[in-house]
ZAROKE-995306 format. One record per atom (N, C-alpha, C): x, y, z; chain; atom name. Coordinates in nm, 2 decimals, decimal comma. Layout:
+--------+--------+--------+--------+-------+
:     c1 :     c2 :     c3 : cadena : atomo :
+--------+--------+--------+--------+-------+
:      X :      Y :      Z :      A :    CA :
...
+--------+--------+--------+--------+-------+
// end
This chain:
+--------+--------+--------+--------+-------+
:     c1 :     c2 :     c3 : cadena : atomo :
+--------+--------+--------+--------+-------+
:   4,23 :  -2,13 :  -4,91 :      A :     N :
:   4,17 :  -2,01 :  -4,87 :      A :    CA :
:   4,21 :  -1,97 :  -4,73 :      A :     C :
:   4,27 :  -1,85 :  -4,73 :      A :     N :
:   4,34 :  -1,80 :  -4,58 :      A :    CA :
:   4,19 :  -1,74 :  -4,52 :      A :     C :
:   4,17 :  -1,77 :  -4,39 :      A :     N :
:   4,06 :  -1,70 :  -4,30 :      A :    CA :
:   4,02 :  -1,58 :  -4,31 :      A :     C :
:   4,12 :  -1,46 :  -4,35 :      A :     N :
:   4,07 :  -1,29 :  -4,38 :      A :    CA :
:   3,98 :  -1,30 :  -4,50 :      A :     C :
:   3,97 :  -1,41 :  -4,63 :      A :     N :
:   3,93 :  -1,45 :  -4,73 :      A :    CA :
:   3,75 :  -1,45 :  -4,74 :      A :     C :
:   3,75 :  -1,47 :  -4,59 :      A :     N :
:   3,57 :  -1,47 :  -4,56 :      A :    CA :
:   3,51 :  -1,33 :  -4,58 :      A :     C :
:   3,65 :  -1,22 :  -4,57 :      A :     N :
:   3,53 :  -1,11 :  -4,55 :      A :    CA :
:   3,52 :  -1,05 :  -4,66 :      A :     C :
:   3,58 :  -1,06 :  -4,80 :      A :     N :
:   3,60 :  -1,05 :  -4,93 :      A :    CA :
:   3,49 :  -1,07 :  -4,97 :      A :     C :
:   3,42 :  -1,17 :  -4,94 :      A :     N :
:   3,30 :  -1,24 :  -5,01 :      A :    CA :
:   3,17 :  -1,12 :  -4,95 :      A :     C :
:   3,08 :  -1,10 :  -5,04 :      A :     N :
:   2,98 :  -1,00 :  -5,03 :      A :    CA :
:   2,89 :  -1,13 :  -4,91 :      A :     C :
:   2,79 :  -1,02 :  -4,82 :      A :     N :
:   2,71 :  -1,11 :  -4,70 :      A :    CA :
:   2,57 :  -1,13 :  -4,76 :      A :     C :
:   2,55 :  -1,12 :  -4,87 :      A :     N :
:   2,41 :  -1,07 :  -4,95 :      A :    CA :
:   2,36 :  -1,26 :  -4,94 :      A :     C :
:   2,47 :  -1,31 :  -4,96 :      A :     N :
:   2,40 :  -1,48 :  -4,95 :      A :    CA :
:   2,38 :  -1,57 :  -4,85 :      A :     C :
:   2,44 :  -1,49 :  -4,72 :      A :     N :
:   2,40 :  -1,53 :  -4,63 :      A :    CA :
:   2,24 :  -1,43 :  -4,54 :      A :     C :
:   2,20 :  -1,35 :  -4,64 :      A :     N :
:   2,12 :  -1,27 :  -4,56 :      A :    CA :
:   1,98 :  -1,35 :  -4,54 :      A :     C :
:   1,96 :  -1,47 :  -4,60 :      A :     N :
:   1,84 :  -1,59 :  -4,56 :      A :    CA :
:   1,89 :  -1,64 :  -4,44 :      A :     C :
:   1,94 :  -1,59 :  -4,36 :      A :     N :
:   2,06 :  -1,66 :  -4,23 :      A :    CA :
:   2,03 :  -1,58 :  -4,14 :      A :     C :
:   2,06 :  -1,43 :  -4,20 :      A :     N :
:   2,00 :  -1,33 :  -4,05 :      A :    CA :
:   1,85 :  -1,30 :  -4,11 :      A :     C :
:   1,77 :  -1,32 :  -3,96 :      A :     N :
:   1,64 :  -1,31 :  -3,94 :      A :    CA :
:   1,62 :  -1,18 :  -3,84 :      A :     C :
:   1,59 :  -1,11 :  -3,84 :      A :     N :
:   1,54 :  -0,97 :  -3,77 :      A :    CA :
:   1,40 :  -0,99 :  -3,64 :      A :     C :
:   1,43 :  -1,06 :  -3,54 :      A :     N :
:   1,39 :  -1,11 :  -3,46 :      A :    CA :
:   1,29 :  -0,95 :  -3,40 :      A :     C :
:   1,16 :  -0,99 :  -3,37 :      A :     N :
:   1,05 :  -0,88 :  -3,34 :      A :    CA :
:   1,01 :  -0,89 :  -3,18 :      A :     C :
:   1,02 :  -0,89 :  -3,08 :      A :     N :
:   0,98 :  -0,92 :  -2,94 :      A :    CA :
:   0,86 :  -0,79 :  -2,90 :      A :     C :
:   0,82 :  -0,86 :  -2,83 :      A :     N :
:   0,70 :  -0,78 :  -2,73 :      A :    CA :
:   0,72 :  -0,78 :  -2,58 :      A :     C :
:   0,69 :  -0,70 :  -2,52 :      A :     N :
:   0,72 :  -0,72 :  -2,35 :      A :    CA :
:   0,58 :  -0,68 :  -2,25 :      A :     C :
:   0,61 :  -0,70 :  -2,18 :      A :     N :
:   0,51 :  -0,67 :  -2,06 :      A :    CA :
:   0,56 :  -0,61 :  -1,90 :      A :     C :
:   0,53 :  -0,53 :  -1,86 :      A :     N :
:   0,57 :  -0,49 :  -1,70 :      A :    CA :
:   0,46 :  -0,48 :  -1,61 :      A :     C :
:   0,53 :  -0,54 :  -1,52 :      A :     N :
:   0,45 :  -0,59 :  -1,42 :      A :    CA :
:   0,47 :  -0,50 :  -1,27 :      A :     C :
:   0,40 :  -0,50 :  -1,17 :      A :     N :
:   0,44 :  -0,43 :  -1,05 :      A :    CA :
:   0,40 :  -0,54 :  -0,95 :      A :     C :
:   0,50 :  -0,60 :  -0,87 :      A :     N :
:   0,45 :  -0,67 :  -0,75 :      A :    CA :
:   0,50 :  -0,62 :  -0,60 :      A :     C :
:   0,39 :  -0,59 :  -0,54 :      A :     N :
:   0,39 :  -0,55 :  -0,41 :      A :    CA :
:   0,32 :  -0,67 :  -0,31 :      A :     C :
:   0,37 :  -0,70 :  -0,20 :      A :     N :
:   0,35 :  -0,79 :  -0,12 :      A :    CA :
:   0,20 :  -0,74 :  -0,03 :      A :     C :
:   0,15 :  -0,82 :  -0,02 :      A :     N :
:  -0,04 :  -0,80 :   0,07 :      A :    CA :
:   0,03 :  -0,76 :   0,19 :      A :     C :
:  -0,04 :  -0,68 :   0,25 :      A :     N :
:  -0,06 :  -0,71 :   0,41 :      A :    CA :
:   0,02 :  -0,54 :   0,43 :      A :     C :
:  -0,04 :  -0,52 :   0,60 :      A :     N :
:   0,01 :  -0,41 :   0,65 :      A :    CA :
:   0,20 :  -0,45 :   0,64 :      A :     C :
:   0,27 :  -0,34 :   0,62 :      A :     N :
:   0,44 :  -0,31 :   0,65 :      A :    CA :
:   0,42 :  -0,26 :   0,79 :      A :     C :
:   0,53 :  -0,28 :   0,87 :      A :     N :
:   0,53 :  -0,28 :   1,01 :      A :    CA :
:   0,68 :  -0,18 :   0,98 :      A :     C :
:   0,73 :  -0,11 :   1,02 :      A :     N :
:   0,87 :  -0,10 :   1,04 :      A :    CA :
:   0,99 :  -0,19 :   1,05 :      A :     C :
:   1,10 :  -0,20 :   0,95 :      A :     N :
:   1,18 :  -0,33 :   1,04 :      A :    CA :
:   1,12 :  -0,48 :   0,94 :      A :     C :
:   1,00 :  -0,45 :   0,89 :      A :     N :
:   0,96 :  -0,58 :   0,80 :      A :    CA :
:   1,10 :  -0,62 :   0,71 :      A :     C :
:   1,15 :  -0,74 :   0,69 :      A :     N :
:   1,17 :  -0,80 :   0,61 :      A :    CA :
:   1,08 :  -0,86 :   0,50 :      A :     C :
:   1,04 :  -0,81 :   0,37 :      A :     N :
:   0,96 :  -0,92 :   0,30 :      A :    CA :
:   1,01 :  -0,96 :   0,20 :      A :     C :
:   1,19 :  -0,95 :   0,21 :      A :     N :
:   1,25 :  -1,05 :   0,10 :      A :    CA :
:   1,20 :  -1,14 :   0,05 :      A :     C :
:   1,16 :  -1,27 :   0,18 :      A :     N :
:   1,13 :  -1,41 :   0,12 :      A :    CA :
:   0,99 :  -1,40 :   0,05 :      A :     C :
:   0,84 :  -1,29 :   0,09 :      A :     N :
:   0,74 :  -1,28 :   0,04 :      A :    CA :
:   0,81 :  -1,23 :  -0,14 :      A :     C :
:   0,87 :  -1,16 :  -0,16 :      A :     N :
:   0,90 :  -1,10 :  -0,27 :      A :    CA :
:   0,94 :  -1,21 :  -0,37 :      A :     C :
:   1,05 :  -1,27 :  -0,32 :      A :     N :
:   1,12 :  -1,39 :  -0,39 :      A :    CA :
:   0,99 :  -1,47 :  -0,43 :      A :     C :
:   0,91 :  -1,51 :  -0,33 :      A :     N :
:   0,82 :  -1,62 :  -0,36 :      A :    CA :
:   0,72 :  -1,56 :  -0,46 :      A :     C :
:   0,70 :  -1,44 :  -0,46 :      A :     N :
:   0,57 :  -1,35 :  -0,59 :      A :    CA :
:   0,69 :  -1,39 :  -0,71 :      A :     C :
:   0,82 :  -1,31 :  -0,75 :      A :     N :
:   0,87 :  -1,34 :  -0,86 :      A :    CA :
:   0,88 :  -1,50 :  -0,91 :      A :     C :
:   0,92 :  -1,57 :  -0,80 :      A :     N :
:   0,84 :  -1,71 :  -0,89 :      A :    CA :
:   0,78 :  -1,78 :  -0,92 :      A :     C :
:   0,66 :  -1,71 :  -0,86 :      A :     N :
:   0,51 :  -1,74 :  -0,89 :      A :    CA :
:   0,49 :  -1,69 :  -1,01 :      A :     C :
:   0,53 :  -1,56 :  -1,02 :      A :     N :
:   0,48 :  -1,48 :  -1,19 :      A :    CA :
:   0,61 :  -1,56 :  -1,29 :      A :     C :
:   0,72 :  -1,51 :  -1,29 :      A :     N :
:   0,76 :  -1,60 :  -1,35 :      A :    CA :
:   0,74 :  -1,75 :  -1,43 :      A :     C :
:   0,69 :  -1,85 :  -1,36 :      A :     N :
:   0,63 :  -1,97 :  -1,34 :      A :    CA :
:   0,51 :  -1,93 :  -1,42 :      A :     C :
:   0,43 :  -1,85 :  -1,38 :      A :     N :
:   0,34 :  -1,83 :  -1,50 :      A :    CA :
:   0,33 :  -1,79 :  -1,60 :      A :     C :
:   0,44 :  -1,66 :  -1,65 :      A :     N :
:   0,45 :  -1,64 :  -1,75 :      A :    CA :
:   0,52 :  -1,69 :  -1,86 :      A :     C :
:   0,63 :  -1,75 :  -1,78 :      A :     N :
:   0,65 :  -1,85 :  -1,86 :      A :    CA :
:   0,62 :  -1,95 :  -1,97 :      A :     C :
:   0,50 :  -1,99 :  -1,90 :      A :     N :
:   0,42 :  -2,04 :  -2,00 :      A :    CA :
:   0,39 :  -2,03 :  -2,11 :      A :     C :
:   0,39 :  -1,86 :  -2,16 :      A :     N :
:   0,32 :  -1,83 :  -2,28 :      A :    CA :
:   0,44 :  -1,79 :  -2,32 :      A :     C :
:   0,57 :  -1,84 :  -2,27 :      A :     N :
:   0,67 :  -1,77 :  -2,36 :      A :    CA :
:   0,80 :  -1,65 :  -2,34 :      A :     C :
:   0,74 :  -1,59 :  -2,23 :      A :     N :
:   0,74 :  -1,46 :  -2,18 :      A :    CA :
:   0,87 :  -1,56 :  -2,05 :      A :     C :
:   0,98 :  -1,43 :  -2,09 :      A :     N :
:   1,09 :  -1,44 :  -1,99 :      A :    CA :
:   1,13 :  -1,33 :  -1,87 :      A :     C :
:   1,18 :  -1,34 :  -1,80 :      A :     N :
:   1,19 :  -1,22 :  -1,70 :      A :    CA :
:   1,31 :  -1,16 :  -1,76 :      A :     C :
:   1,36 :  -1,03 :  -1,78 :      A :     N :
:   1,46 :  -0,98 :  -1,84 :      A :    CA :
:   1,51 :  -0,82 :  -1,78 :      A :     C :
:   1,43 :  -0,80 :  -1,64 :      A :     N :
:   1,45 :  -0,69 :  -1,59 :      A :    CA :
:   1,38 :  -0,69 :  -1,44 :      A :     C :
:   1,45 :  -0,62 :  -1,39 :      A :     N :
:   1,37 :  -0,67 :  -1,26 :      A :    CA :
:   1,45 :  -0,49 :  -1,18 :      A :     C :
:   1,34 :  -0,41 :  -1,14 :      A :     N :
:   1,40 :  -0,29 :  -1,08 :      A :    CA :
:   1,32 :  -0,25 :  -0,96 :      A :     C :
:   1,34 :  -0,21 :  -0,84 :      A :     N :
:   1,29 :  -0,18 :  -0,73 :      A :    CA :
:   1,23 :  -0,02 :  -0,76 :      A :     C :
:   1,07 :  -0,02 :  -0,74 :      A :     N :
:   1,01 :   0,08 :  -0,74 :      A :    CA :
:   0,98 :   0,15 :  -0,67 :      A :     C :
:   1,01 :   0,10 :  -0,56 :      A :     N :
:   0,94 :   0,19 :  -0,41 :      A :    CA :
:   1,03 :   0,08 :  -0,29 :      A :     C :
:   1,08 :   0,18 :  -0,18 :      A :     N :
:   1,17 :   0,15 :  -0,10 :      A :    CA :
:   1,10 :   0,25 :  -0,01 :      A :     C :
:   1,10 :   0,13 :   0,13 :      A :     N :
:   1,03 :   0,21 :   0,26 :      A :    CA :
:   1,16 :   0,13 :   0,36 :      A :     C :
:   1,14 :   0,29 :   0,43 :      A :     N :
:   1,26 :   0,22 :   0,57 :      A :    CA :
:   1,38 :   0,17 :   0,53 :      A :     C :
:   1,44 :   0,19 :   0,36 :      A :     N :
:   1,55 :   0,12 :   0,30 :      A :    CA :
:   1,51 :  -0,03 :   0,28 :      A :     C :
:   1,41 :  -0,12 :   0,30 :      A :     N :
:   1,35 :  -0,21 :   0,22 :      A :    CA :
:   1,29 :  -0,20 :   0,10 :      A :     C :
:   1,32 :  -0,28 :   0,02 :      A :     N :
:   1,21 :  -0,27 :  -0,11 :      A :    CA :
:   1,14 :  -0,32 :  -0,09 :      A :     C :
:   1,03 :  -0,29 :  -0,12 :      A :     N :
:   0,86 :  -0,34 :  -0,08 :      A :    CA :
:   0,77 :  -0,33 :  -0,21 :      A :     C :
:   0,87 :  -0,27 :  -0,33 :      A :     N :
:   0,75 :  -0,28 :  -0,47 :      A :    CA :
:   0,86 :  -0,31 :  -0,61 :      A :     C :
:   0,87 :  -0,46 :  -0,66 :      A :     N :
:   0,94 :  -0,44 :  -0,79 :      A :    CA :
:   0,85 :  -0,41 :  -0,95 :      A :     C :
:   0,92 :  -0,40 :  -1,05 :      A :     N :
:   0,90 :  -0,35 :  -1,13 :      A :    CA :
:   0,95 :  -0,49 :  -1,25 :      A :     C :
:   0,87 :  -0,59 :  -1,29 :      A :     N :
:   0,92 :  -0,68 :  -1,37 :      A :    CA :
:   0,88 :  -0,68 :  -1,46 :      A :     C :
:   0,98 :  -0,66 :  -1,61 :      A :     N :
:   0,98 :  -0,67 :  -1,73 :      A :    CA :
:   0,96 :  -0,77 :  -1,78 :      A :     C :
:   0,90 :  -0,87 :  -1,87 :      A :     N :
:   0,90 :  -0,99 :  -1,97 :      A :    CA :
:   0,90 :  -0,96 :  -2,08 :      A :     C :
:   1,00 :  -1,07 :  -2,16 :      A :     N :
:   1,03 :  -1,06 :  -2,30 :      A :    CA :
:   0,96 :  -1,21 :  -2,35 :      A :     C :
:   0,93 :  -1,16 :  -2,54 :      A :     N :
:   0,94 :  -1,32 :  -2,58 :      A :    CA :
:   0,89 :  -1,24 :  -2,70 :      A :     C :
:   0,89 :  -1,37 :  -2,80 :      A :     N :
:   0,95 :  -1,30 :  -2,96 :      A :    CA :
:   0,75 :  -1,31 :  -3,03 :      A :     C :
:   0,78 :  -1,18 :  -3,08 :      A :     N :
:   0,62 :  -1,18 :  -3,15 :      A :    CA :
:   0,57 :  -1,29 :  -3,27 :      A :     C :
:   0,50 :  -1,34 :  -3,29 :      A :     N :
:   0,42 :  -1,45 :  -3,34 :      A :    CA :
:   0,43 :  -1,42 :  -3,45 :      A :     C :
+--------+--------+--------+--------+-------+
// end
């Protein structure tokens, strides 16, 4: 059997093979506490919220799969926008 020979064969018997995978998601908004001052850096606050949520939603399954900046002050981001995936039950 030469290799091109696989695609001759009808896919109907392997279709117990492909499964049609169903997901659900969730979006989240995290914004860091406290007064913004001008000049704030709250990279490291930010970092430390996404792996706090992360870390917890993980839990139930749920992966981070998107992550977009919603609000920008002074050219800082100060509000993200985080997506979770994980496959419906």
């Amino acid at each position: 059997m030469e290799a091109t020979d696989f695609f001759a064969y009808s896919f109907s018997p392997f279709a117990h093979i492909v499964q049609y995978m169903k997901y659900e998601y969730k979006s989240i908004s995290l914004t860091p506490d406290g007064i913004r001052v001008k000049g704030d850096d709250v990279t490291e606050k930010l970092a430390s919220m996404i792996d706090k949520e992360c870390a917890f939603y993980s839990k139930d399954g749920w992966k981070l799969v998107s992550m977009i900046p919603s609000l920008k002050s002074e050219g800082a981001v100060v509000r993200l926008l985080l997506t979770f995936e994980r496959k419906s039950a």
